[in-house]
Each structure stands twice: as structure tokens, then as C-alpha cells.
C-alpha positions in Angstrom: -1.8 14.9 -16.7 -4.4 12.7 -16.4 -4.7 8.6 -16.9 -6.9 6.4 -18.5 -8.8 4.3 -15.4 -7.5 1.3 -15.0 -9.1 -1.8 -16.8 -8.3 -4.0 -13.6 -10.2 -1.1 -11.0 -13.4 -2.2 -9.0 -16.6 -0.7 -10.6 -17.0 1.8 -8.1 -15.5 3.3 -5.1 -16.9 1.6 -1.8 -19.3 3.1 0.5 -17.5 3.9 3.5 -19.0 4.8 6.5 -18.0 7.7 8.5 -15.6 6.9 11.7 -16.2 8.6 15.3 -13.9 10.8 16.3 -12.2 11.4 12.8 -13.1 14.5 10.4 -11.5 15.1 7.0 -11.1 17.5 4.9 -9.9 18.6 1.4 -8.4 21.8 -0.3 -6.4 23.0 -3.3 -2.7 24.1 -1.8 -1.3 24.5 -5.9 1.7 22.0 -5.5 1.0 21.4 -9.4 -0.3 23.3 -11.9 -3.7 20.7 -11.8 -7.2 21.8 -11.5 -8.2 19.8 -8.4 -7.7 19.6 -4.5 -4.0 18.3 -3.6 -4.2 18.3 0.1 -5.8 16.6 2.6 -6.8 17.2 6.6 -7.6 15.0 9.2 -8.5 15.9 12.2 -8.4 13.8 14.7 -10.3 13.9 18.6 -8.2 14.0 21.6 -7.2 10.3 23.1 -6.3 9.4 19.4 -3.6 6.4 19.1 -1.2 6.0 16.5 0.9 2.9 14.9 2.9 3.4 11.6 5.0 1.2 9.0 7.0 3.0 7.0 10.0 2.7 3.9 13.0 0.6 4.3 14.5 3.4 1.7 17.9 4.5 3.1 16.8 8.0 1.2 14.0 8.5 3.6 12.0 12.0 3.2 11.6 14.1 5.9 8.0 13.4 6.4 9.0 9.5 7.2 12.2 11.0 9.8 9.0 13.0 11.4 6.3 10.7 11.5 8.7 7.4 12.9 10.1 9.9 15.6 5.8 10.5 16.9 5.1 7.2 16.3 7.1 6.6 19.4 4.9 8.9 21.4 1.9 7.2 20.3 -1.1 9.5 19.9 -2.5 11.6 17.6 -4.6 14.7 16.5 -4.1 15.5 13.2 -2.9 14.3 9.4 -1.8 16.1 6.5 -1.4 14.4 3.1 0.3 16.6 0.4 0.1 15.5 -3.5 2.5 16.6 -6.0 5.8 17.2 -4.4 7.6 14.6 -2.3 9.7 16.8 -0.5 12.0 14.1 -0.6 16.3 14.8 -0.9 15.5 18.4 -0.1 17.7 18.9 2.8 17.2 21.7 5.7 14.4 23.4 3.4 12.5 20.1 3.7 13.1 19.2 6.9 11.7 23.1 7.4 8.7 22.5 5.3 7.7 19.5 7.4 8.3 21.7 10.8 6.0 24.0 9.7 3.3 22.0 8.5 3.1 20.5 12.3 3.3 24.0 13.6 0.4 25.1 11.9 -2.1 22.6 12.2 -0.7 22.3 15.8 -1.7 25.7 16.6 -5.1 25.5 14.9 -5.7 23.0 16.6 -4.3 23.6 20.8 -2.3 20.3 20.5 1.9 19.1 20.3 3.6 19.6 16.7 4.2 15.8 17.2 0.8 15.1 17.2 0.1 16.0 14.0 1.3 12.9 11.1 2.8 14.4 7.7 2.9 12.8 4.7 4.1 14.0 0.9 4.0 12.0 -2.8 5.0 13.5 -5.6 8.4 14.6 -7.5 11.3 14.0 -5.9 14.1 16.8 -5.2 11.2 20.0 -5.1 11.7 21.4 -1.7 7.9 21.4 -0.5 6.9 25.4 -0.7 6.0 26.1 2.9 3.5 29.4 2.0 1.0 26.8 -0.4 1.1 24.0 2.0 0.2 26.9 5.5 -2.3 27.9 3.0 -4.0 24.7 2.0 -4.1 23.8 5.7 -5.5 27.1 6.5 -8.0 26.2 3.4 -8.8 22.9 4.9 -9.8 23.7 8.2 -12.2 26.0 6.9 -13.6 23.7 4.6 -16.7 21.4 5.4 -15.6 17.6 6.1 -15.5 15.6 2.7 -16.5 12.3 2.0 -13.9 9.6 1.7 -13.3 9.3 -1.5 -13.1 13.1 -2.2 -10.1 12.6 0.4 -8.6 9.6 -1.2 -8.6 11.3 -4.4 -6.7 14.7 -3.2 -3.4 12.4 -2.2 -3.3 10.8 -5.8 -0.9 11.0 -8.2 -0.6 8.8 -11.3 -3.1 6.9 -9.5 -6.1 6.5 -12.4 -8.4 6.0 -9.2 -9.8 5.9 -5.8 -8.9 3.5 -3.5 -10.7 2.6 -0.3 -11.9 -0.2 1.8 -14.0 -1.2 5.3 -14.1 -4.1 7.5 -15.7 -4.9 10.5 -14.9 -7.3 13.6 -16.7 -7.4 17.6 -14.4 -6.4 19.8 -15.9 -6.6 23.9 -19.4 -7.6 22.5 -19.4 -4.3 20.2 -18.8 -3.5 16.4 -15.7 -2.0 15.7 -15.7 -0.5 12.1 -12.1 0.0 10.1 -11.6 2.4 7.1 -8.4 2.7 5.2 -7.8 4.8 2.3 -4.5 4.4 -0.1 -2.9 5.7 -2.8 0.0 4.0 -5.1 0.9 3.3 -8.7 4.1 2.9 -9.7 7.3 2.8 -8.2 5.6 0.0 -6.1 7.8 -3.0 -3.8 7.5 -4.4 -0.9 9.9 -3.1 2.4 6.9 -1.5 1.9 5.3 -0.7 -1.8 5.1 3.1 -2.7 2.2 3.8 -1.0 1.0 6.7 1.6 -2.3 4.7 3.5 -4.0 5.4 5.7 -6.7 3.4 8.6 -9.0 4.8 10.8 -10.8 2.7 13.3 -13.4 3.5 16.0 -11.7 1.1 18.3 -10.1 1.4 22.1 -6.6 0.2 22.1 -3.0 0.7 23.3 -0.4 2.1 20.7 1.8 -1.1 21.8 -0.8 -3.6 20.6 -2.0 -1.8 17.4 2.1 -1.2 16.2 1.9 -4.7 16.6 -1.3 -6.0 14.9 -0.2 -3.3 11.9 3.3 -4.5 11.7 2.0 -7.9 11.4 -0.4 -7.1 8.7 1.7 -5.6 6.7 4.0 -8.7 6.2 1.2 -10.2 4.2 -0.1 -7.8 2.4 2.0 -4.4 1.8 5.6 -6.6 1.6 3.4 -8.9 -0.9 3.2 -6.6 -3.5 5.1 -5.2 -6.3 4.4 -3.6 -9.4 8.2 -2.5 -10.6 10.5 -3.8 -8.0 11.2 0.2 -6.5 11.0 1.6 -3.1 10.3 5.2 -2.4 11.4 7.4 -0.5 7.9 8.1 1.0 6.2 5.2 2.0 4.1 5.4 4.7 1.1 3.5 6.6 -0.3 5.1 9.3 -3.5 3.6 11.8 -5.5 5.8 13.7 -7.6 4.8 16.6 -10.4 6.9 18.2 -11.5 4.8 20.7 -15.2 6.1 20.2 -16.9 2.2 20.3 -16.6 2.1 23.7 -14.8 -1.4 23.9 -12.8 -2.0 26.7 -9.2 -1.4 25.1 -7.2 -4.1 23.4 -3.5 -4.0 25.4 -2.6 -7.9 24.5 -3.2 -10.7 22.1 -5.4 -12.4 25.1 -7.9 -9.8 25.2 -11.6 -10.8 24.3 -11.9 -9.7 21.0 -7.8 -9.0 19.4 -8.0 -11.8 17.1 -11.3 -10.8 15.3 -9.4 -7.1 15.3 -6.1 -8.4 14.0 -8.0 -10.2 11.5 -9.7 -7.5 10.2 -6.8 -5.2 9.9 -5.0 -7.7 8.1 -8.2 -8.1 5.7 -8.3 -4.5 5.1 -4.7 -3.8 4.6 -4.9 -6.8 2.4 -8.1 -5.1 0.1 -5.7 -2.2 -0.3 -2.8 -3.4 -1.2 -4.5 -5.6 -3.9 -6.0 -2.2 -5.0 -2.5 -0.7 -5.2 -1.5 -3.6 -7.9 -4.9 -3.3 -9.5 -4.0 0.4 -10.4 -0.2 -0.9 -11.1 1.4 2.0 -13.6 0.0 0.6 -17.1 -1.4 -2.9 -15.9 -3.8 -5.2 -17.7 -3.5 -8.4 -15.6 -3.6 -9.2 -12.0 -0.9 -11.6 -11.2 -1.0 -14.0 -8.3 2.1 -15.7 -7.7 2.0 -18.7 -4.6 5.6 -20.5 -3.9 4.7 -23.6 -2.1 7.8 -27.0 -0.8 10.4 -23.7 -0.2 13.3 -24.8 2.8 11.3 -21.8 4.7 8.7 -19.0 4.3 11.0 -16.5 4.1 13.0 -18.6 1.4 9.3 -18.7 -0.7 8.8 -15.1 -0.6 12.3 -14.4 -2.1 11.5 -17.0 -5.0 8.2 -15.7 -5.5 9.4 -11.9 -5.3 11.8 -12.6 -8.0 9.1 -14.2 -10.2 6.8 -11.3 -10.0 9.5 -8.4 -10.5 11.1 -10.4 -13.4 10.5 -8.2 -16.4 10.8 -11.5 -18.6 8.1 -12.9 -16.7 5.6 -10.0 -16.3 6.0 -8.8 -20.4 5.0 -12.4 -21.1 2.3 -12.5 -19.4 1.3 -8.6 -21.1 1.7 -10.8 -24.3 -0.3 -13.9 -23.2 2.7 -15.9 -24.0 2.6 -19.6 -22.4 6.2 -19.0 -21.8 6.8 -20.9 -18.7 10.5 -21.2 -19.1 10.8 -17.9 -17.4 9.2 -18.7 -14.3 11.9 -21.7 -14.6 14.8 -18.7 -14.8 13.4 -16.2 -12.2 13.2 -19.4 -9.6 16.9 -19.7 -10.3 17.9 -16.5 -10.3 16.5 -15.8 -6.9 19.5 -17.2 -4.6 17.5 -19.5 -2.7 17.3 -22.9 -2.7 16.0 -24.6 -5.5 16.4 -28.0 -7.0 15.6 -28.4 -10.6 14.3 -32.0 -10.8 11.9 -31.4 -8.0 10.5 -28.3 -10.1 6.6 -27.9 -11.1 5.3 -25.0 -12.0 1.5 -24.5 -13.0 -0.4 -21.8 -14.8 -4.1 -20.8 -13.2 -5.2 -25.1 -13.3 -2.7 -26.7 -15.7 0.3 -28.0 -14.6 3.0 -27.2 -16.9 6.1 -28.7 -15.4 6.5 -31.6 -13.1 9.4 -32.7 -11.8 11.5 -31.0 -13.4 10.2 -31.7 -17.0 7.0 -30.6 -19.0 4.4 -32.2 -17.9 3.4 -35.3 -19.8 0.8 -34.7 -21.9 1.2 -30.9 -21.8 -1.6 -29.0 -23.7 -0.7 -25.6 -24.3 -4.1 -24.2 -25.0 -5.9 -24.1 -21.3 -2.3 -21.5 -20.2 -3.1 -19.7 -23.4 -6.7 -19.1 -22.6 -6.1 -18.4 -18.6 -3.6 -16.2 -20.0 -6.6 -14.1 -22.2 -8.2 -13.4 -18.5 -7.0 -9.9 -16.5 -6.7 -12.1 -13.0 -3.4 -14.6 -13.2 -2.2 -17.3 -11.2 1.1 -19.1 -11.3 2.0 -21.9 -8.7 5.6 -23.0 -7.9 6.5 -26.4 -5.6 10.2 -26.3 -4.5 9.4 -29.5 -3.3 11.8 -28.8 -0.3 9.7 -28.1 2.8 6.9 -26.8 4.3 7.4 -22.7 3.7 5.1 -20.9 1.5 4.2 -17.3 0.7 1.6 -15.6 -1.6 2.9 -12.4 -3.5 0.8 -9.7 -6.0 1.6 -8.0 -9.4 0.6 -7.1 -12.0 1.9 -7.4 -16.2 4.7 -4.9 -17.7 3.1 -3.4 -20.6 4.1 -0.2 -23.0 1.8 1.9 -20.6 4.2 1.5 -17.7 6.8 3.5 -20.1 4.4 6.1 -21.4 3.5 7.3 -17.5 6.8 7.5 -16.4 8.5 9.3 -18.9 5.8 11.9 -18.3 5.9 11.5 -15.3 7.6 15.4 -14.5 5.0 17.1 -16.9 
């Protein structure tokens, strides 16, 4: 099945340049009965490093079990992206599927099972067939290296398209590039949102300090985001770095140069995950939601979390309804501390509530016509504290339904 692009997508794909060090390549392994490549190879040069963040799903697959048991080595030579089948709640057969996928491209390529990174979307409960996937590898190797988005667009599923983005930062005096493809729909929340991504950087450094600069990253921008309020069973983020710019490796957060790479990750894992809600299952608007005055940050995500997965909240916004009240119900709802009477809410400019109260003077008609426009903001003060947090979705429409009642078809 195939789905209308999204009216929220970026005109084009980006131009991403190639990274040293890192060769990819498609082929058609048949998971589905769709006319298109559904698996992707990377390979990777030896003295690759490795970080990962991965699902928070107690019903992990057994791509996530294998791929957080490498992380812990640390380096890398190869990836393998399957699209179609999850392989997820499969049992031995999966676990077996995942084995052999590792054993192959291991052997094609002279390097450790455990340095090769699998990852699977797709249905859940379809043991992965081991002969297609052997094959596609087998397929992929032989195949010429692909451009970026030919390999962002063999991992997708309901995605309606290609999602890719680059940054740049000067690490020891030289340019470090960063490239991250991703793919995600639906079934999208943070802990982290259904997602398989996936960054590759030209950059020397330890696994230590780039677990670290990913793990932080992805607090604000892959836990920001939510389209339905689910986690899968699949969610993965993996970083590759080469090591090909010749810096003198990052090891610590003192290092000439780890703040303009941190940075940059976090900007690029940012771009992605905004891409993610852009392409959210059915969306028309792009919803910003910033708590401000919460007791604590982690007290402002939790109220803004339950703003942006309220269905109440996100159907009203599909309908370009002023309806602030809602925001009022999904701040109480959320189980943190709130005080009514210190209350305001505002849509895009207006305030709406102050205090507790409508805003005197309210005038309905600047909410209804921010409300017209695809990108959204709502702003809530606690007017407790100092904690804040920023948090991304998108509206709840009719289209959300349609996909994923198909979904299996």
C-alpha cells in the first residue's frame, strides 16, 4: 500500500554528502509482496565505533536484545535494516533469524557476528524468513553503493517519505560532517518514538563519549516526540563513527572541540525527530507544545506529554477548534503539580487564560486563524518554578484510522 505524502513534509529530500569510511547499499529481500527494495547494507571500515539508544518496550525484539548486547563492545562493521516484518514476539525462530543475519554479513565481510548492528520494522508476530533476508544481504553486497535517500527509503514503512538530515561542527581544527537517516510514522512516543535511525559521522571518538553525547541528545529530541502515545517493540538509534577526519579523538567533555560535536548531534537528532512528527500517521498540523513555571523539568515534560497525547487536544486542533479548555484538562490529568489559579495557557501569540481565568479581553479570532496554519504552538506557565521542557506532535485526524486498519494489507 502506498500513502499520500505528507502535507507537513520538506519539499525535497536533503543533499547529503557521502561519509568516509561508510558504504551503503540497497536490495529487494521480498519481506512484502511490494515492488521496491526492502533491505538495506551498510558497510562499515574497520576501527568503526558504535553508541545506541534503544526501546523502553518490555516486549523488546530480538534485534534490540542483539544490538544493546554489541553496543557494549563498542565497534562496528556492518548494518542491516529489514522493512516489512518486525520480527518482533517470534521467539527462538526470531532470535535465529537475527543470528543468521550477523553470521552472514560477518562472513562476507572477515569480521565478529557482533560487529554487525540488526534492525527490523514491520508487522509484528511474522517470524523474520531467514532464506529472503541471507538473500537480500547476499543481493546487497553485490549491488553498487546507493545514495542516501535510496537507503532511507528501503527501511520505510507507512512512512509517506524520505527522511534525512546533516550537520556539521570543527572538531581539533577540522570539519567533522554528521549524516542521520530515520524512518517512523505511527506508533510513535518517546522512551523512545518508533523509530529505526540511524547517524553516521566521519569523526574520531571513544564509544564511552559518543554513548554519552547520543544518550544526551536523545532526551531532547527522540523522548520529545509523540504522535499516538505507543512504543514499539523495535526502536532503535544507532551512531556510527569512522574516524576518517583525522581529529584527534573525543574521549571527554574537555576535549577541544566536544561541545561543537555534542551540539551538532543534538541538532541533527533534533531535524529527525521533527521529521518523524512531520510524517506523523495522517497529520496536517505540526504541534509544538512548551510547559514553562513546572516544580521541575522532569515535572514539565510529563504535563506537556499529556497535552500532546491527549486525543481531546490533538482532534481539536485537526478541527481548528479554539478549544482551550482541553489543554486546561490534559494539565490536570497529568499527575503533576498544578495549581489552577496560577494557570495561563496561550495559543501561537494570544494568551488565552491567565491566572486561572480567560484572559480579559479574550478575542477568539487570532487562536482561530493560528489554528488555520499546519505549524502550532501552545504555551503552558505552571507558575511553580523554574522547570521547562519543549515536546512535538502532530493533530489526530481520520487518516490516522484509515492507515492503521490497513495497516496488515
Amino acid at each position: 500500500m502506498t500513502y499520500a505524502r505528507s502535507p507537513l513534509a520538506p519539499a525535497a529530500f536533503p543533499t547529503l554528502p557521502a561519509i568516509a569510511g561508510v558504504s551503503a547499499h540497497v536490495a529487494r529481500a521480498g519481506y512484502k509482496s511490494w515492488d521496491r527494495c526492502d533491505l538495506t547494507f551498510v558497510a562499515l571500515d574497520p576501527g568503526t565505533v558504535v553508541a545506541g539508544v534503544t526501546t523502553q518496550s518490555r516486549c523488546p525484539s530480538p534485534e534490540v536484545e542483539w544490538c544493546r548486547k554489541a553496543l557494549t563492545l563498542g565497534s562496528a562493521r556492518a548494518l542491516v535494516v529489514n522493512a516489512g516484518n518486525a520480527n518482533a514476539f517470534t521467539g527462538n525462530r526470531g532470535r535465529a533469524a537475527v543470528e543468521a543475519i550477523a553470521a552472514r554479513a560477518a562472513g562476507r565481510l572477515g569480521c565478529q557476528p557482533s560487529d554487525v548492528f540488526v534492525a527490523s520494522t514491520g508487522v509484528i508476530g511474522v517470524p523474520l524468513p531467514i532464506d529472503k533476508a541471507e538473500a537480500g544481504i547476499d543481493a546487497a553486497l553485490i549491488a553498487p553503493a546507493c545514495t542516501w535517500e535510496e537507503a532511507t527509503a528501503a527501511i520505510s514503512t507507512t512512512d509517506t517519505f524520505s527522511k534525512g538530515a546533516v550537520t556539521t561542527a570543527i572538531v581539533d581544527g577540522r570539519t567533522v560532517t554528521l549524516v542521520g537517516i530515520i524512518k517512523g510514522s505511527g506508533m510513535i512516543a518517546p522512551d523512545m518514538a518508533t523509530m529505526l535511525g540511524f547517524i553516521f559521522t566521519d569523526a574520531a571518538v571513544e564509544p564511552g563519549f559518543l554513548q554519552a553525547a547520543l544518550a544526551e541528545a536523545n532526551r531532547t529530541s527522540f523522548s520529545c516526540i509523540t504522535v499516538d502515545s505507543d512504543t514499539s517493540t523495535s526502536d532503535t538509534v544507532l551512531a556510527f563513527a569512522t574516524g576518517k577526519a583525522g581529529n584527534a579523538p573525543l574521549t571527554a567533555s574537555e576535549d577541544d572541540g566536544a561541545d561543537a560535536f555534542r551540539a551538532a548531534l543534538t541538532d541533527l537528532c533534533l531535524q529527525l525527530a521533527h521529521l518523524v512528527v512531520r510524517d506523523g500517521e495522517g497529520a496536517t498540523k505540526f504541534i509544538e507544545i512548551a510547559v514553562t513555571g513546572a516544580e521541575s523539568d522532569r515535572s514539565a515534560h510529563r504535563v506537556a506529554l499529556s497535552i500532546a497525547n491527549s486525543p481531546l487536544v490533538k482532534t481539536a486542533i485537526a478541527g481548528e477548534d479554539a478549544n482551550w479548555g482541553r489543554v486546561v484538562m490534559a494539565v490536570g490529568k497529568a499527575g503533576e503539580p498544578a495549581e489552577r489559579d496560577l494557570l495561563s495557557i496561550r495559543f501561537g501569540d494570544t494568551q488565552v487564560a491567565t491566572a486561572g481565568l480567560a484572559a480579559e479581553g479574550y478575542d477568539e479570532a487570532p487562536v482561530a486563524a493560528h489554528l488555520k496554519g499546519s505549524e502550532i504552538e501552545i504555551g503552558v506557565d505552571l507558575g511553580l518554578g523554574d522547570g521547562r521542557a519543549t515536546v512535538w506532535t502532530c493533530d489526530l485526524t481520520h487518516g490516522y484510522i484509515s492507515i492503521n486498519a490497513d495497516y496488515r494489507s
